[in-house]
N, C-alpha and C positions, 0 to 999 in steps of 0.2 A: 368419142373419148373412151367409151366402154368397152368396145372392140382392140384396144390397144393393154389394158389391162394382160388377157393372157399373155404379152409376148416380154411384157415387164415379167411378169410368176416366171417364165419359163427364163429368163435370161438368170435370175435369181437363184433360180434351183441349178443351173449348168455351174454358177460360181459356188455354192454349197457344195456341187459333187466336185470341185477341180482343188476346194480347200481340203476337202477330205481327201483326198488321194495324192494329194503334197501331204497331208501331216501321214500318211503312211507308211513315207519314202523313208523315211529314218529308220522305221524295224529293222531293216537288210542288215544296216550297218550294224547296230546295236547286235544282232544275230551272229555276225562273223568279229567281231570282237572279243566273244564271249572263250572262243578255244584259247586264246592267247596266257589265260591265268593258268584254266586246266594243263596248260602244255607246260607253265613253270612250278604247279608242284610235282609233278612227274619228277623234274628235275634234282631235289634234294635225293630220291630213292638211289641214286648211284655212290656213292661213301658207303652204303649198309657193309659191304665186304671188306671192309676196312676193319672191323674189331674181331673177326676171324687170323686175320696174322698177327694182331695182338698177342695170342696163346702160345706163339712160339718158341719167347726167350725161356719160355719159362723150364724145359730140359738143361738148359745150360747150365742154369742154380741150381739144379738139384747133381749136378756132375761137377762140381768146383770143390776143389779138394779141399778136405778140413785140416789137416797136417802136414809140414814139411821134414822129408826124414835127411839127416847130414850124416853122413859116414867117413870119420876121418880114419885113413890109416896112418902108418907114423912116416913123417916125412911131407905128408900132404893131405890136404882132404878136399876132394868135390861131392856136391849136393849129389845123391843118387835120385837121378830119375824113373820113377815109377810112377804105377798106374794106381788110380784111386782107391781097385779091387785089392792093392797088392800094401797100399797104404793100410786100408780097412784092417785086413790080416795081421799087418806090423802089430795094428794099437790092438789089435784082441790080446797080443802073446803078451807086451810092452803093460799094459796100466795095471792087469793085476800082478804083475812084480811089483808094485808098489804099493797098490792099495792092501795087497793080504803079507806089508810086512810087520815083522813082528818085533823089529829092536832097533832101538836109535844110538846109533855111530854116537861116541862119546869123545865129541871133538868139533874146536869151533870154524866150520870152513871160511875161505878166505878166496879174494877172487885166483891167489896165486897156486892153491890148492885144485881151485877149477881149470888153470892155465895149464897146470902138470897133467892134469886127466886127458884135458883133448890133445897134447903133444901126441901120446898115443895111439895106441889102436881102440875107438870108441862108437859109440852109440850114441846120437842126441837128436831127439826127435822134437819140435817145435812146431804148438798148435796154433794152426789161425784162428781158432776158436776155442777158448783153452775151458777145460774139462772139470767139468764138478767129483771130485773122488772125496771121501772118506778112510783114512786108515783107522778102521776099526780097534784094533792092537793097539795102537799107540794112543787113542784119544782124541784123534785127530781128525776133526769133523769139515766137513763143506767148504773143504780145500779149491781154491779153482787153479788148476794146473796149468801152465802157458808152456812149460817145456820139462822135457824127462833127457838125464844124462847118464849115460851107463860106460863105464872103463873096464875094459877087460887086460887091463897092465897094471903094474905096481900097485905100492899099498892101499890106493882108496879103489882100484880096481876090480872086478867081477872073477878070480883067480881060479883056475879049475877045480873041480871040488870042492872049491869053498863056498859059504853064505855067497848070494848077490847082492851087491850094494849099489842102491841108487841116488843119487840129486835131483831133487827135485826144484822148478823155478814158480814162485804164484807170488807176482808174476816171476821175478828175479831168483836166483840162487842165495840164498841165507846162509846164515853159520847154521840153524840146526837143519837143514833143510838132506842131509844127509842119512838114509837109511838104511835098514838092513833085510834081506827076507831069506830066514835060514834054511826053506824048503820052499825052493822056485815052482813054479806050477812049468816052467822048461827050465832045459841045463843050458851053461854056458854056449856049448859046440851047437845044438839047436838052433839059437839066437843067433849067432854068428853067419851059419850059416845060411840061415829065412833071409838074412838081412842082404847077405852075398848075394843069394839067388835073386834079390827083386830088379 
């Protein structure tokens, strides 16, 4: 019975070593599983170059023109198309004829007053984004301008050699909204003709 013992130990230990080498067999897997995660955050990394063309509208806004200029002659008027460079120039000549004038038109406008001015040959400039002035002269403090109108015909009109007189609209055209500026920083024939050329 004693000589039978070893071959019990040894059968014992063969299933000892055959349980340990089954509970090993699962590492592999658990091993090659493991790329599966790393390979999906790689994943989100492709979108980064997306907020790169974000930056692009952003020329567009800075080129969208702040004013529309309307040039009627008599008989007819279409919008003059011009470029923003050429707009810029118009309002450099255009706001301080208004802002440095120095005498108010004694008389209450009326919209038929305004209807007689663009019959003719004029000037009306219309801002998309209307314009903070001041007429110092007059009083007349933090104005916001939405449109400027200039006649160079009849009585309320801009007449060679004489004062220039403007309308002003913030936002609309008023009764007093009518001015005068007796010493233009340009002459009439200037302005006419800036406005021609654009």
């Amino acid at each position: 019975m004693k000589a039978g013992i070893p071959f019990l130990t040894l059968g014992v230990l063969l299933l000892v070593v055959n349980v340990a080498c089954n509970g090993s067999d699962p590492q592999p897997d658990q091993a090659t599983a493991d790329p599966a995660p790393s390979a999906q955050k790689e994943a989100p990394e492709a979108p980064q170059p997306v907020p790169s063309s974000s930056n692009k509208p952003a020329p567009t806004k800075n080129a969208s023109a702040t004013m529309e200029t309307v040039l009627y002659l008599p008989g007819s008027g279409k919008p003059v198309q011009t470029k923003q460079a050429e707009l810029e120039l118009l309002k450099t000549k255009v706001l301080p004829l208004l802002s440095e004038a120095d005498s108010q038109m004694r008389m209450m406008l009326n919209p038929n007053h305004i209807q007689s001015i663009k019959q003719g040959h004029h000037l009306e400039i219309v801002f998309k984004q209307p314009q903070d002035i001041s007429i110092t002269k007059l009083g007349r403090s933090n104005l916001s301008i939405s449109r400027i109108l200039i006649g160079f015909e009849g009585r309320l009109g801009w007449q060679e050699g004489a004062e220039c007189r403007i309308v002003f609209g913030d936002p609309d055209y008023k009764e007093f909204n009518l001015v005068i500026n007796t010493q233009p920083s340009i002459t009439r024939k200037d302005l006419i003709a800036l406005v021609e050329g654009l």
